[in-house]
N, C-alpha and C positions, 0 to 999 in steps of 0.2 A: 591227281592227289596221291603222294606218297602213301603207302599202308601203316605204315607206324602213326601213334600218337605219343604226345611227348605231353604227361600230365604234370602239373605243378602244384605243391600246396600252398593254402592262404597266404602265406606271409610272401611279400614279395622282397625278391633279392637283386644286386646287381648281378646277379649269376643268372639266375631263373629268367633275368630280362634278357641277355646276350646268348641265354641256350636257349630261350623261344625263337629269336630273330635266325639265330644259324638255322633251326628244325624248319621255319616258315620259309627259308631260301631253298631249303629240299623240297619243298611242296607237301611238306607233314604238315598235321593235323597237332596243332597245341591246346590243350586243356586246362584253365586253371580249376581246380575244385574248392569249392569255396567253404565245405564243412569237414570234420574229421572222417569222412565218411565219400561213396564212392556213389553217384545215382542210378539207379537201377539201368539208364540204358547203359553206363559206362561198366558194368560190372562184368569180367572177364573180358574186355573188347581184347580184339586180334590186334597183334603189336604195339602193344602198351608196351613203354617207357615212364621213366619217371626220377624227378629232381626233386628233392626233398628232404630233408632232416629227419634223423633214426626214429624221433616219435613219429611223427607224419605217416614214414616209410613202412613200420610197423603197426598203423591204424589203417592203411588202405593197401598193404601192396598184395595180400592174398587173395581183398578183393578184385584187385585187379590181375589177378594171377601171375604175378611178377615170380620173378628170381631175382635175390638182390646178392651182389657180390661183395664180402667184405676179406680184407686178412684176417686169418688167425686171430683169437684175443690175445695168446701169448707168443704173437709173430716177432717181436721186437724183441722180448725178453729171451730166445732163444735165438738171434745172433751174435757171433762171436764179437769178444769185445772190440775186435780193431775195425769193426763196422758202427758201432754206436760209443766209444770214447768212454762209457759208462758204465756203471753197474744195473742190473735193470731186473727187479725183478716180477713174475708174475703173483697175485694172490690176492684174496680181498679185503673186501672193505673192513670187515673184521679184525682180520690180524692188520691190517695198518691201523689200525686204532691203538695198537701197542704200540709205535714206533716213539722214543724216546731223543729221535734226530729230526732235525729237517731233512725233509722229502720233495721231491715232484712228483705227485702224486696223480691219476690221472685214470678214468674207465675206455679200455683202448675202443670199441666202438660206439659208446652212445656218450651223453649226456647228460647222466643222471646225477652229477655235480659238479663245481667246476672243477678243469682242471690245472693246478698252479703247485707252487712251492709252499709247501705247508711246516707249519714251524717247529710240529710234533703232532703223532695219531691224535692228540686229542682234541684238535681242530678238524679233524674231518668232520661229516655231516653225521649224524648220532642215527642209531636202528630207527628212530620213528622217521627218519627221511631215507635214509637207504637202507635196504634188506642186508642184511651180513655179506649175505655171500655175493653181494655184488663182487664181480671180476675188478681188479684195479692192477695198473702199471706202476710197480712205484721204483723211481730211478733218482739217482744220483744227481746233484745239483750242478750243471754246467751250465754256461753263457756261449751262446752264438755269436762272431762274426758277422754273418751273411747268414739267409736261409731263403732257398730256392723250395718252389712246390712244381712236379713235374707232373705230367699226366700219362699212365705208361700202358701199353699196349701189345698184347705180346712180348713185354718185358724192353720194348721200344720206349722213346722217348718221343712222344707224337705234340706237346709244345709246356709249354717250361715258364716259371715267371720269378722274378725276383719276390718277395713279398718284407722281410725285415732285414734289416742291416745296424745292429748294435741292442739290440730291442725296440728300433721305431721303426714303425712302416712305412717298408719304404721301396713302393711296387715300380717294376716295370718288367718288360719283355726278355724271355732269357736271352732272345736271338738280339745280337749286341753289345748285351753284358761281357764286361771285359774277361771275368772269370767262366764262360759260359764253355770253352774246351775245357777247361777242369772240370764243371758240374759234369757234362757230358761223359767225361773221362770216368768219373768214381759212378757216375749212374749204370755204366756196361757193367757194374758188379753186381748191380737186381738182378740181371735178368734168367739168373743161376739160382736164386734164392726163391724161396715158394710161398707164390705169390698169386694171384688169380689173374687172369688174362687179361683183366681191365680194371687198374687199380691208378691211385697218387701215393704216390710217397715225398715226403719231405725232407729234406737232405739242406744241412748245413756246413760251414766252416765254424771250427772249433774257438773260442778267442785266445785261449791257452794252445798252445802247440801247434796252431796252423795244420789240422788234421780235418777233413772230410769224414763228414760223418751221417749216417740215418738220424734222423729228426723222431720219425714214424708216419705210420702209413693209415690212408685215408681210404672210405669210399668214395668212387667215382662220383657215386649220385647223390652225394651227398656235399661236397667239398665247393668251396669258394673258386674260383678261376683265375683272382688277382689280374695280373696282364696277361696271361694264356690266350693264346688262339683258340676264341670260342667255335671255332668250326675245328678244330680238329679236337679241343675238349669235349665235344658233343659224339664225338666216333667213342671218345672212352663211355662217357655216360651208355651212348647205347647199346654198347658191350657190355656192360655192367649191370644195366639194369632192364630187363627184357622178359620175355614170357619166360615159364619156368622149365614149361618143355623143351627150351632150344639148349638147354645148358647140357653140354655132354660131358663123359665121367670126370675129365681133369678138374673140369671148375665145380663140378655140383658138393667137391667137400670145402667151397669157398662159398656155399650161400647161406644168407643168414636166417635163423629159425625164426621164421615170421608165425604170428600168434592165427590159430584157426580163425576160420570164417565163421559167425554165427547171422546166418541170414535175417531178416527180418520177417 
């Protein structure tokens, strides 16, 4: 039996099913947990992993002494424009409540509302559902072409999926897609950008100007798979998300501040 386990929260996903099955072919150890919460004999287990949504992930990952790896909040907003086609700026929930334009508005690592094109600040969610100072992306309104989700690794491209094409979903495997040496092509420019060791980013074509562009960037252990290779999607997650002690200096300013342990 592998040493690692690979825990999952309540909700079952077509992700969580294809990253169980790849873990069970290494002869790992899968867990699902069935409460917001971690049972005593699972608490700190040695080579804990973990696939999950930012709530989930911040309700159990300290007890299980994870390190979880996300980008930057303000990763996207600080690449140059001819990376993102757009204008993008970091700041919260607050000041986009002033915004007198449409927006795409959007909190870059959780989901604490949705995130979509809003018509003006005064449709975002009001202080009694989000705190002010929530972080929020708010960018320029553009339309996709294509949008490819890759899973990157050492700033590698370890397997790739088509996921929308016009705005409808519309999944399959990069390997094949006919634009798949372009994706490939604009993806060799992550791996210069600062990024954590085990990350997804999102990368589209423009429908204006035929331009490649960053979409924005996901956690491993948190992110859907589309058509991805769940075995080598499963190399990213457990890069990504792992005991906290394995993380050495480069990634540890890429993990995310998970809420203390209060034992029972």
């Amino acid at each position: 039996m592998n040493a690692r386990t690979l825990f999952l929260s309540p909700r079952a996903t077509a992700t969580g099913y294809a990253l169980a099955d790849a873990a069970r072919r290494r002869a790992m150890r899968v867990e699902a947990l069935r409460e917001w919460r971690v049972p005593d004999e699972w608490r700190a287990v040695e080579g804990a992993s973990l696939y999950a949504g930012p709530l989930f992930a911040d309700a159990v990952g300290a007890e299980l002494g994870l390190g979880l790896l996300e980008a930057a909040p303000d990763w996207l907003a600080r690449l140059p424009y001819e990376l993102t086609g757009r204008e993008i700026e970091f700041s919260t929930v607050a000041e986009a409540r002033q915004l007198r334009r449409p927006a795409f508005v959007k909190p870059p690592n959780d989901k604490s509302f949705p995130a979509r094109v809003y018509p003006d600040g005064s449709r975002l969610p009001g202080p009694d559902a989000v705190d002010d100072g929530t972080p929020v992306l708010v960018s320029d309104i553009v339309t996709f072409a294509v949008e490819y989700r890759l899973f990157l690794l050492d700033g590698e491209v370890r397997t790739g999926s088509r996921y929308l094409t016009d705005g409808d979903l519309d999944v399959a495997p990069l390997d094949g897609d006919p634009r798949r040496a372009e994706v490939l092509a604009f993806a060799e420019q992550l791996s210069s950008l600062d990024l954590p060791s085990a990350v997804v980013v999102d990368v589209g074509l423009l429908s204006e100007g035929s331009e490649w562009v960053v979409v924005e960037a996901n956690s491993a252990w948190a992110s859907g798979h589309y058509a991805c290779d769940p075995d080598a999607a499963l190399d990213v997650v457990l890069r990504a998300a792992r005991p906290e002690g394995e993380f050495g200096p480069a990634d540890r300013a890429f993990l995310r501040p998970l809420p203390e342990v209060v034992w029972d």
